[in-house]
C-alpha positions in Angstrom: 0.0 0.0 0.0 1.6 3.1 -1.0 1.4 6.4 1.2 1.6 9.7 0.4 5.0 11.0 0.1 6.7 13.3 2.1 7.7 16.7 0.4 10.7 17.2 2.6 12.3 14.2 1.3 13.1 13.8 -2.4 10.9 11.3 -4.5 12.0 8.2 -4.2 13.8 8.4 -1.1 10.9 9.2 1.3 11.1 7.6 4.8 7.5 6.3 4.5 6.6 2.9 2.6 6.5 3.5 -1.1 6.8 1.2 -3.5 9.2 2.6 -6.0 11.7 3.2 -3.2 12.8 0.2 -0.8 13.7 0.9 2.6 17.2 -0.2 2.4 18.3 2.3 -0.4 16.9 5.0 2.7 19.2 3.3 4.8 21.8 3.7 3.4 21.6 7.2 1.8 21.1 8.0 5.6 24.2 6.3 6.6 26.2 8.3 4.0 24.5 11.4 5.0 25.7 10.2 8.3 29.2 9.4 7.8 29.7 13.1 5.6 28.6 14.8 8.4 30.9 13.1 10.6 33.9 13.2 8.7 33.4 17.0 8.1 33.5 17.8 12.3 36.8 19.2 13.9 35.9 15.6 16.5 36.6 13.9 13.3 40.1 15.2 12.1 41.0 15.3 15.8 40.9 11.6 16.7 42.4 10.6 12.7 45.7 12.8 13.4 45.6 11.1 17.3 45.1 7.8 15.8 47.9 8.3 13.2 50.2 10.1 15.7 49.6 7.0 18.0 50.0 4.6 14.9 53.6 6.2 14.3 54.7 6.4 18.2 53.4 2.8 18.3 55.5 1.6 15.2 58.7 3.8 16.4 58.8 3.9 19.7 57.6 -0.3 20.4 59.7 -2.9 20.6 61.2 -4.5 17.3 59.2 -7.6 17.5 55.5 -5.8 18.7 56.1 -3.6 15.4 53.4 -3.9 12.5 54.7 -0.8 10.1 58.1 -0.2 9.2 59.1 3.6 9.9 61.7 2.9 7.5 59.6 2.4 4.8 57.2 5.4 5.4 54.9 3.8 7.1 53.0 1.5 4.5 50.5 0.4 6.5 49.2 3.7 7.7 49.6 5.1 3.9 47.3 2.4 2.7 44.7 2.7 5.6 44.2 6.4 5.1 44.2 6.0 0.9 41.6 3.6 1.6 39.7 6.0 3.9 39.5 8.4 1.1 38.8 6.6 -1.6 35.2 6.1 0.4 35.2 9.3 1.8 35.3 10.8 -1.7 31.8 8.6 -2.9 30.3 8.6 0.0 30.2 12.6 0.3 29.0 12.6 -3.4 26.5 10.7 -2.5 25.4 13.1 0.7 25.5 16.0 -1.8 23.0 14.6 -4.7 20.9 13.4 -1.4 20.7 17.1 -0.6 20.3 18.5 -4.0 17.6 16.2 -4.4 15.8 18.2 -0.8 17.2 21.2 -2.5 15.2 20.7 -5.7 11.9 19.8 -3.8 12.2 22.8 -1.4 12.8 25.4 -4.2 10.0 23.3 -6.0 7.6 24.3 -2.7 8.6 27.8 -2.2 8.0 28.5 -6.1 4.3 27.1 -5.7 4.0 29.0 -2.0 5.4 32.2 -3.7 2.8 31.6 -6.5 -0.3 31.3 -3.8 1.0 33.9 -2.3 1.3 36.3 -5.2 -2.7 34.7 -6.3 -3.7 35.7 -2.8 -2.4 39.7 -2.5 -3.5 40.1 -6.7 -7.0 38.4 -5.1 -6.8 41.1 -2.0 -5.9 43.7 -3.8 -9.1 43.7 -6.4 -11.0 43.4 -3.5 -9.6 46.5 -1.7 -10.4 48.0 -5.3 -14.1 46.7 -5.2 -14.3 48.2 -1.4 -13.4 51.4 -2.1 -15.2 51.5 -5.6 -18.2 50.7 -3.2 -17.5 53.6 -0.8 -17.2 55.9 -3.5 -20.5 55.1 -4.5 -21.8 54.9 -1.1 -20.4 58.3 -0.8 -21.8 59.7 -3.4 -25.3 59.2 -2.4 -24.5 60.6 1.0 -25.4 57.8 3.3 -27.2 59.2 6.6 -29.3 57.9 9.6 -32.2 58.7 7.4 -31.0 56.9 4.5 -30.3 53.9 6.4 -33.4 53.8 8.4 -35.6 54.1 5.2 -33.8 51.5 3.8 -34.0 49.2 6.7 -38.2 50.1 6.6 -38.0 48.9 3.3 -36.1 45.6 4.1 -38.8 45.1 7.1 -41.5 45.6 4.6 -40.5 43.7 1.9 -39.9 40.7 4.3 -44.1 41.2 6.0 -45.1 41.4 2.5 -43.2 39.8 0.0 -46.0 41.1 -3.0 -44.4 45.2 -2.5 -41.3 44.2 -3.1 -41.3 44.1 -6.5 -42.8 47.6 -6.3 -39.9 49.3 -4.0 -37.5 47.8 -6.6 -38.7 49.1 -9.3 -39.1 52.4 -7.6 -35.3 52.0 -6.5 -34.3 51.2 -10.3 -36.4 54.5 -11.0 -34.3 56.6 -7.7 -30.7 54.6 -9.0 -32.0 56.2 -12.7 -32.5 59.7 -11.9 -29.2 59.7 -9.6 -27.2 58.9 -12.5 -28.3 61.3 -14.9 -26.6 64.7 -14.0 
């Protein structure tokens, strides 16, 4: 049963159950995201230089026989170890990246259709602050008082008692909206 996916996690990749994207790939796109981060923290390059520094001391300083890497040679051993290190440091922090383009893409993908609701929304407002004060202009110009109100509210009370007089009172007010309008 597929769910609907996240939009803070790239397609494909989302943390819920989705058929076109197994858990495991998660996983491990998550470990590597994991391991980047790590390998980018001062912690990181602090306990690799005291692990080399103890590797050399070790291998100089030990006896002959308790010796794994030759300080003659340049340390081999330790050479190898951190070429290997990199060589999946490099992929793995390629990986991390296109992980985060991906949220990248999907976050510039949201604000783009938030920027566009919001721009629907204040063109929407902004007609209707038009219509508004359209509408007090006209309201104005008849020169709405207490007694213009209260006759119109009579008119409203009488048209709901008797329903038949209202279609005389509008066509009076067509007849009052006429004259207005001629100057």
């Amino acid at each position: 049963m597929a769910r609907v996916q996240d939009f803070d996690s790239p397609r494909g990749r989302s943390p819920r159950f989705v058929e076109s994207a197994p858990r495991s790939s998660d996983r491990f796109g998550r470990a590597t995201e994991w391991v980047a981060r790590a390998m980018g923290t001062p912690w990181f390059l602090l306990l690799l230089t005291v692990f080399c520094v103890a590797w050399m001391a070790w291998n100089t300083f030990a006896p002959p026989a308790w010796r794994f890497d030759s300080a003659a040679l340049g340390f081999t051993a330790l050479t190898l170890m951190l070429s290997l290190q990199a060589s999946y440091a490099a992929p793995l922090i390629l990986l991390a990246q296109n992980r985060q383009d991906d949220r990248d893409r999907v976050a510039m993908e949201q604000d783009r259709q938030r920027a566009e609701r919001n721009l629907a929304d204040t063109e929407y407002m902004a007609r209707e602050i038009v219509a508004l004060r359209m509408t007090i202009d006209d309201l104005s110009d008849r020169q709405i008082t207490r007694e213009f109100l209260r006759e119109e509210l009579r008119a409203l009370l009488a048209e709901l008692e008797d329903p038949s007089s209202a279609e005389e009172r509008a066509a009076e007010e067509r007849r009052r909206d006429r004259q207005r309008e001629r100057p």
